[in-house]
C-alpha positions in Angstrom: 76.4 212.5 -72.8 75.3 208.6 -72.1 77.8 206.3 -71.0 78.9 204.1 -73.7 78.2 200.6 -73.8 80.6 198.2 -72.5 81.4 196.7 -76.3 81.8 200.4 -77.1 84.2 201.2 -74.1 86.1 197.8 -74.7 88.2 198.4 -77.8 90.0 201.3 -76.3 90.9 200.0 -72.8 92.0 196.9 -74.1 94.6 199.2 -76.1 95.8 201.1 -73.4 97.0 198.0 -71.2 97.9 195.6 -74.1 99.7 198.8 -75.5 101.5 198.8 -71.6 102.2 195.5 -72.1 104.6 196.0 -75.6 105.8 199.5 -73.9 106.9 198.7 -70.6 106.3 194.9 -69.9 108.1 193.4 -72.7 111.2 195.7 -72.9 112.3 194.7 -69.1 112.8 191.1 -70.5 114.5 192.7 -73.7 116.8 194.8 -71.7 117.6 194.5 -68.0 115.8 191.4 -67.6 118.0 189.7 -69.7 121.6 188.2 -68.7 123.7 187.8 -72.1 126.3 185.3 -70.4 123.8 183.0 -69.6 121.7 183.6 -72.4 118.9 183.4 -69.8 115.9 186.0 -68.7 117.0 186.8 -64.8 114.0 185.4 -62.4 112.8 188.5 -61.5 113.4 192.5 -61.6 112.8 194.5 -58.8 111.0 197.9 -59.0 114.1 200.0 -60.0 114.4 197.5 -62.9 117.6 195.8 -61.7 117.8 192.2 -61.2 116.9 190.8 -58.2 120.0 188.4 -56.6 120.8 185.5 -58.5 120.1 182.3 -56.5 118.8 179.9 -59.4 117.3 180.3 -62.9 114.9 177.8 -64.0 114.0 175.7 -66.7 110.1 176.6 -66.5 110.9 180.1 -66.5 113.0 180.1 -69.5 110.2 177.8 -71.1 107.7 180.7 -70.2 109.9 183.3 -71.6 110.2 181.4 -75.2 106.4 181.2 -75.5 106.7 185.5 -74.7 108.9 186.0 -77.4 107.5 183.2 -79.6 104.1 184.9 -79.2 105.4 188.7 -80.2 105.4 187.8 -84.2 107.5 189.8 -85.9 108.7 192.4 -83.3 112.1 193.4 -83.7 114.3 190.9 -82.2 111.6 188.6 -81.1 112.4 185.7 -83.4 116.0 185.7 -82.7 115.5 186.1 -78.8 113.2 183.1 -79.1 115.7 180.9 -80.8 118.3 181.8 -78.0 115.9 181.0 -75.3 114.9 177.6 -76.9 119.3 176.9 -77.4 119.4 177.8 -73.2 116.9 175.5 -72.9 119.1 172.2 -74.3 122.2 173.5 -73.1 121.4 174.6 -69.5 118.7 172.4 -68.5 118.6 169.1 -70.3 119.8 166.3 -68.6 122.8 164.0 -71.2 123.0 161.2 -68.7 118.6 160.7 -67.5 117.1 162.4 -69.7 114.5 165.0 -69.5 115.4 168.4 -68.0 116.8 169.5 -64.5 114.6 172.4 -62.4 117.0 174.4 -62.3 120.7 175.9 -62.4 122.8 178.0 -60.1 123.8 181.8 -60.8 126.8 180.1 -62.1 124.9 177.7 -64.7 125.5 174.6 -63.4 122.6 172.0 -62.2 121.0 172.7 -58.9 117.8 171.2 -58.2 118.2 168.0 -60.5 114.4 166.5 -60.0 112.4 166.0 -62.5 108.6 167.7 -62.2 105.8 167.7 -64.7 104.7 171.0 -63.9 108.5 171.9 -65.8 108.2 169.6 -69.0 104.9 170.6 -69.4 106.0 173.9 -69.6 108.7 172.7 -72.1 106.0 171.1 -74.2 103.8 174.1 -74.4 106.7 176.9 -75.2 108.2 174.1 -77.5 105.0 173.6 -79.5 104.4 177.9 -79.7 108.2 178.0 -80.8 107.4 175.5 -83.4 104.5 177.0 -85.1 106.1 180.4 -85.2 109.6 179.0 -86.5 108.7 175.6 -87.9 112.3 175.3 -87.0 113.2 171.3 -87.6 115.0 171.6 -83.9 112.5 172.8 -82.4 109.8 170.4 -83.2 112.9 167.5 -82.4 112.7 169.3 -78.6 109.5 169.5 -78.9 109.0 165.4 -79.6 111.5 164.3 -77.1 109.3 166.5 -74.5 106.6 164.6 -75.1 108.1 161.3 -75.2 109.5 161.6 -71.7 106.4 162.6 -70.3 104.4 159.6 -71.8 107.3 157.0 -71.2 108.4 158.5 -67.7 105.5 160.5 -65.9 102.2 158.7 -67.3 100.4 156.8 -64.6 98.5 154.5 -66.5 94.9 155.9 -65.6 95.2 158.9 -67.5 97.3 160.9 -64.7 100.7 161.9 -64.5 103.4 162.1 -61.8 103.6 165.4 -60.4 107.2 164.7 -59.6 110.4 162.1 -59.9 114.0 161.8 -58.9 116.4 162.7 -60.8 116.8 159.4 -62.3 113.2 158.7 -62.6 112.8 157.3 -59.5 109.2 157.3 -57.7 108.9 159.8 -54.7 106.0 159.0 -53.3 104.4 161.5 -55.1 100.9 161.6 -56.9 99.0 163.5 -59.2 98.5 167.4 -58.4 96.1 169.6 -60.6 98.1 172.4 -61.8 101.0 170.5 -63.5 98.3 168.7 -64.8 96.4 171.7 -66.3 99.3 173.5 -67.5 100.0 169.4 -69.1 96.6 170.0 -70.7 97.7 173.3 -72.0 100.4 172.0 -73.5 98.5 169.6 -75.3 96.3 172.0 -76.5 99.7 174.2 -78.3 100.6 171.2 -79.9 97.5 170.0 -81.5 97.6 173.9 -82.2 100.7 173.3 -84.1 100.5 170.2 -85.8 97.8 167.2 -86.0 98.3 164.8 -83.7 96.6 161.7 -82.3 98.2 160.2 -80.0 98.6 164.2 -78.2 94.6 164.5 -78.9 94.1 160.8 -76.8 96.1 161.8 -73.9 94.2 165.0 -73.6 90.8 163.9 -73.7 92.5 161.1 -71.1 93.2 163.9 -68.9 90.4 165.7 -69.0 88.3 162.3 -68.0 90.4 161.4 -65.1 90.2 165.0 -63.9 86.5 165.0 -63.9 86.8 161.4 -61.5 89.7 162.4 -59.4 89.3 166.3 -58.8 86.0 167.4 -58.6 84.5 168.0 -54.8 81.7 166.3 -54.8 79.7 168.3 -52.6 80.3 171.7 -54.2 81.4 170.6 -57.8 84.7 172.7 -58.2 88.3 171.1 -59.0 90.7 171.1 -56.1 94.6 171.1 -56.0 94.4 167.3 -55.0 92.8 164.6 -56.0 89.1 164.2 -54.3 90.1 163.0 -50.6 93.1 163.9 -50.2 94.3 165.7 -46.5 94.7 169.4 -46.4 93.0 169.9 -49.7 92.0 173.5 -51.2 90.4 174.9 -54.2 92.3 177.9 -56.1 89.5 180.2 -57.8 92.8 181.1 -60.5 93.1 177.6 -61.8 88.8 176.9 -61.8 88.6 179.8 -64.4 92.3 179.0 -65.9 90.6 175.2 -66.3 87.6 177.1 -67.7 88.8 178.7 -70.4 90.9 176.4 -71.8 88.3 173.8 -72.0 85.8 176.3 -73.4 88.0 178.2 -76.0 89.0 174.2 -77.5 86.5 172.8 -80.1 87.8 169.4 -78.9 87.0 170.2 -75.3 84.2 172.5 -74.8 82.0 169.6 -75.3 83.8 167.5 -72.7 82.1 166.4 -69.4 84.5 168.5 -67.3 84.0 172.0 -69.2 80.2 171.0 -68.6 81.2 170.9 -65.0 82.9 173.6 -64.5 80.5 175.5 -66.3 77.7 174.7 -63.9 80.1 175.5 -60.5 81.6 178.9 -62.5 78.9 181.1 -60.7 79.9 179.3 -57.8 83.7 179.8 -58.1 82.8 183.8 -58.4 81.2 183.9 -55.7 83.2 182.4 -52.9 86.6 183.5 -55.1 85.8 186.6 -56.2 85.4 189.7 -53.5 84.9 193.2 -55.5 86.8 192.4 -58.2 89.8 190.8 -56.5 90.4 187.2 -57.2 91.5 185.2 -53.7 94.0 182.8 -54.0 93.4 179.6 -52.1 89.8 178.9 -50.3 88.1 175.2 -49.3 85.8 173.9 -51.2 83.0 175.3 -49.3 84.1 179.1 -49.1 86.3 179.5 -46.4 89.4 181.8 -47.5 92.6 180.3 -46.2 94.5 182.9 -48.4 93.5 186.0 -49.5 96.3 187.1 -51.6 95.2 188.8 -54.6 97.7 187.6 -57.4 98.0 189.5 -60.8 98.2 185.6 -62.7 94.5 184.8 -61.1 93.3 188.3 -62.2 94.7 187.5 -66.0 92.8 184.4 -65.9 89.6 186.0 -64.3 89.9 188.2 -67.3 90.6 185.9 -69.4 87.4 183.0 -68.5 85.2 185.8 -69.1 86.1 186.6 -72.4 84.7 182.9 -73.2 81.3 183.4 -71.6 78.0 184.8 -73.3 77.1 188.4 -72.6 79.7 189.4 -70.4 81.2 192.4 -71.8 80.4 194.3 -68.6 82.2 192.4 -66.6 85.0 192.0 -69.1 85.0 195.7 -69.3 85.4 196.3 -65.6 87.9 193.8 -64.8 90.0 195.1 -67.3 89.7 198.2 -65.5 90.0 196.9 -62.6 93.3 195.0 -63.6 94.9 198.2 -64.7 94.3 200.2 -61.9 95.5 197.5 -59.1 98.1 195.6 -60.9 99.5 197.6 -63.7 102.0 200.8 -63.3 104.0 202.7 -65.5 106.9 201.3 -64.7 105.9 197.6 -64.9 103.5 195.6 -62.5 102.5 194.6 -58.8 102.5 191.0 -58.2 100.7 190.8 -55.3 98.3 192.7 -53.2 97.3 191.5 -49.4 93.7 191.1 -48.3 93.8 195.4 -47.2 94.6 196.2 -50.6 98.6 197.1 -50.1 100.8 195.5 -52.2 102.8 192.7 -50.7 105.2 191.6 -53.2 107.6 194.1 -55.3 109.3 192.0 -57.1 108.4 191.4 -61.0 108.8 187.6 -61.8 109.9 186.6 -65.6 107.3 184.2 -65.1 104.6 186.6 -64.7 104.5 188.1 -68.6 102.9 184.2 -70.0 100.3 185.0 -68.2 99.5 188.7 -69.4 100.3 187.6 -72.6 97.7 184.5 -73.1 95.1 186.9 -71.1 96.0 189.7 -73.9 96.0 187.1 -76.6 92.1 186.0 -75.6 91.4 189.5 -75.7 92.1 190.6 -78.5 90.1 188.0 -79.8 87.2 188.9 -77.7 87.5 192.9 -78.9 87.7 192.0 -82.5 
């Protein structure tokens, strides 16, 4: 018999890993992922499902676990998991006395790192805004608000950049803009107008996005890097080019924004230096040379998931689905990381890691149907 086509073969591998996903992925957050004291998902499970020792629990992670169970619909339990992840949120994490929210807490509960980063009230905003629009829960859009007021009153540069981190009391550190709180700010954006109209969230994004294409693009080679152009020790991460890539692309606001034109003129680019037989590298220079070649499941979920935004790619989709489930996925969860031979380098399973599977599953389905 002939080979099916790709669009043919599609539908039914997409269901055997999103199916992995509600089978095996979700329950180890449901079950022995979860601690009921702290009303908090653990950091990470190792391969015998257990948690891995307690050192901190952070307020990014629980963010990323609301959007999971904010994203599962009506799955038993879902909604009511969701609402005690967004209560841990306030009552862990949010700092009475500076406002804003801590890092993190200690296996006991109390504060621990007390900074302030973008990259974490981003997060808030973006779990916040997906709680929101599958509650429309009056404290949860309140969260949600306050979110975005302290990131426009207290990281907001002025030039349409953002702090990548503060003291605990707002205080500078020194510190500038870095890309990938600012995409994952830009993804945040994106859930709320997603949500709910709003201008003042629409402005800052298209903001963003225009500083991003002045401050971040190499000039010689055209991708974004992890700094801003210039900057010592800079490097370019083939995950967050494509991440960038589909969020611009997948936005009717965006995709006709200078910086998704960019990116779509450097994506063959980004393949080729970041991509090596279906394995996404982790960190390279601008101009191709690999300074780490750790192949992480995230970059492969937003490989996957860049594709599914491109014209006439259902090849490619189709094999790095494949190619997903048979280096990353097992039947007892996932590997997070595999080294530049192939062996996998990390066994633990991070609570963080299921956002990502999840907004690469959400794209597609979309991109099956």
């Amino acid at each position: 018999m002939p080979a099916l086509a790709p669009h043919a073969e599609l539908p039914a591998s997409f269901a055997v890993i999103h199916n992995h996903f509600l089978q095996q992925v979700v329950p180890l957050w449901e079950g022995p992922g979860w601690n009921p004291a702290l009303q908090l998902a653990y950091e990470a499970l190792g391969t015998d499902h257990t948690p891995m020792p307690v050192q901190r629990y952070r307020a990014m992670a629980c963010a990323r676990q609301l959007y999971l169970f904010s994203s599962l619909g009506a799955r038993p339990g879902a909604p009511q998991r969701a609402e005690a992840l967004f209560s841990s949120l306030g009552r862990h994490f949010h700092d009475a006395a500076h406002g804003g929210w801590f890092y993190s807490i200690d296996a006991n509960g109390q504060p621990l790192d007390r900074g302030k980063d973008l990259y974490t009230h981003a997060f808030i905003v973006f779990a916040s805004a997906h709680y929101y629009a599958a509650s429309r829960s009056e404290a949860a859009e309140a969260g949600l608000n306050a979110a975005l007021e302290v990131i426009a009153q207290r990281f907001a540069s002025g030039d349409g950049l953002y702090h990548a981190a503060l003291a605990e009391n707002w205080a500078s550190l020194g510190q500038g803009p870095l890309q990938n709180p600012l995409m994952h700010l830009a993804e945040a954006f994106l859930a709320v107008l997603q949500a709910r109209p709003d201008a003042a969230c629409e402005a800052a994004l298209v903001a963003l996005c225009d500083a991003m294409l002045a401050r971040f693009v190499d000039p010689t080679h055209g991708v974004l890097m992890e700094k801003p152009d210039g900057s010592a020790g800079n490097w370019f991460e083939p995950g967050h080019q494509f991440e960038w890539y589909f969020l611009l692309k997948a936005s009717p606001l965006l995709r006709a924004h200078p910086l998704c034109a960019q990116l779509e003129r450097t994506f063959a680019y980004s393949e080729q230096i970041g991509v090596k037989d279906g394995d996404v590298l982790a960190m390279l220079s601008a101009s191709g040379e690999v300074k780490d070649p750790t192949r992480r499941i995230w970059a492969q979920a937003e490989y996957l998931r860049a594709l599914t935004v491109r014209e006439g790619e259902q090849g490619k989709v189709l094999a790095q689905l494949q190619h997903l489930r048979a280096q990353h996925l097992h039947a007892a969860g996932w590997y997070e990381c595999r080294d530049a031979q192939g062996a996998v380098s990390r066994q633990d399973m991070p609570s963080t890691t299921p956002y990502h599977l999840a907004t690469a599953y959400a794209a597609l389905s979309d991109y099956v149907r």
